[in-house]
C-alpha positions, 0 to 999 in steps of 0.5 A: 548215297544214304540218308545221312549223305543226302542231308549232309549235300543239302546243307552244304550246297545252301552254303555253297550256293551262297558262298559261291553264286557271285563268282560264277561266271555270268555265262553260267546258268545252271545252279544261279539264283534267278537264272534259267534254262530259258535265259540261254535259249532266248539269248543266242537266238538275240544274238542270231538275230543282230547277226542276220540284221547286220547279215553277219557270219557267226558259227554256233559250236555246241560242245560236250565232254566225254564222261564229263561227271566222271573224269575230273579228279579230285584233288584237281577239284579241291585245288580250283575251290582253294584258288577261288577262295572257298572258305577251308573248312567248306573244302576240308569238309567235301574231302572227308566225305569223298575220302573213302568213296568206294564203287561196285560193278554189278553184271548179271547178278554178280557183284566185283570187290569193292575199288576206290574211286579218285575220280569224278563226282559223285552220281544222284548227288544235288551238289555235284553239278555245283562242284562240276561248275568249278572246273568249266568257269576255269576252263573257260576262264582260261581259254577264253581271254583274248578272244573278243566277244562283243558279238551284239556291238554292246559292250558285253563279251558274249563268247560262250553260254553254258548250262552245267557241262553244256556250252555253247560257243561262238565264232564269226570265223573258222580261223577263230572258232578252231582256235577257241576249240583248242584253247578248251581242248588243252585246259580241259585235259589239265583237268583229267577232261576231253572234248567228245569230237564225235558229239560235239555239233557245229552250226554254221549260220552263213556258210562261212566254210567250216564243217563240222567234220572237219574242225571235230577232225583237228581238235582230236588231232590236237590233243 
C-alpha cells in the first residue's frame, strides 16, 4: 500500500469505528472501544470456574478459519455493510479503493503479470481486521439464535467470545456442540469461508465423551 492509501484507511477506519462500534456484537473484542484481549481471557476462565463450582460439563471449542483474511469476497462484504446500515458513501467509497486492487507473485526473483484480486481484504491494511468483523457477527449472528447460552445462570447469553477471527465457543454437550459447528460451517461457506478442521481444538473440561478428532471429522463431512 502507498502513502496516500494508508492516510485514506486511517481516516476511514475513525469513521468506521464510530459508525460502527455500537452494532458489533457484545462478544467481539477486537477493534472496541475499552475492550481487550484481556477481557476474553479472564471471561471464559469465570465461566469455567461457575462450571466446576456447580461440577458442570462445558466443552471449550477453539475455532479457526482457513486463509480466513483471503477468502470472503467482496461483494459479500459490501452487501453485509449495506444490511447493517453503514452509511452508502462509506461503502461506495471502500469499492473504489478495492475496484482495481491488482496482486504480484514473486518466485526466486521473477515476478508473474499482474492478476485482479476479488477476494479477501487487504493484507498491512489497519481497516481490514474491521471489515473482517462484519462477516464473523453475521456469521455468528445467524448460527447462533436457538442455541441458549445462559452458561453462568445470570441471564447473559454467552455461547461464544471472539477476538477478529478467533472465536471461542462453548457447549454443555456433544449433541450441541456439533450442532453449533454446523450451523457456522454452513453460514461461513455463504461467504466463500471454511472451518480449518485440521486447527480447529477442542477442550473437553469434564470428559463429556467428545473428541476432538471426531467432531473436526463430522464438520468437514458436512460441508
Amino acid at each position: 500500500m502507498d502513502m496516500a492509501a494508508k492516510v485514506f484507511a486511517m481516516i476511514m477506519l475513525k469513521r468506521f469505528k464510530e459508525a460502527r462500534d455500537e452494532r458489533t456484537r457484545e462478544n467481539q473484542c477486537e477493534f472496541r472501544r475499552e475492550r481487550w484481549c484481556t477481557d476474553q481471557i479472564f471471561t471464559p476462565r469465570l465461566i469455567f470456574q461457575q462450571y466446576e463450582r456447580y461440577n458442570l460439563p462445558i466443552i471449550n471449542m477453539f475455532l479457526d478459519f482457513v486463509a480466513a483474511f483471503d477468502s470472503v469476497t467482496c461483494e459479500n462484504l459490501w452487501r453485509i455493510m449495506a444490511e447493517d446500515g453503514m452509511p452508502v458513501e462509506f461503502v461506495e467509497l471502500l469499492k473504489a479503493s478495492y475496484k482495481h486492487c491488482r496482486s504480484i507473485i514473486r518466485v526466486l526473483g521473477e515476478e508473474n503479470e499482474p492478476f485482479s484480486v476479488e477476494s479477501g481484504v487487504k493484507q498491512g491494511c489497519i481497516l481490514s481486521p474491521v471489515l473482517f468483523i462484519y462477516c464473523i457477527d453475521w456469521i455468528l449472528e445467524r448460527a447462533f439464535p436457538s442455541f441458549d447460552g445462559d452458561v453462568m445462570g445470570f441471564g447473559i447469553n454467552v455461547l461464544d467470545l471472539d477476538y477478529a477471527d478467533d472465536i471461542d465457543a462453548f457447549a454443555a454437550d456433544p449433541a450441541t456442540a456439533q450442532a453449533m459447528l454446523n450451523e457456522i460451517a454452513h453460514f461461513s461457506q455463504l461467504l466463500g469461508m471454511k472451518i480449518d478442521t485440521a486447527k480447529t481444538k477442542v477442550m473437553d473440561k469434564y470428559k463429556v465423551g467428545l473428541s476432538a478428532c471426531s467432531l473436526r471429522t463430522r464438520v468437514a463431512k458436512s460441508r
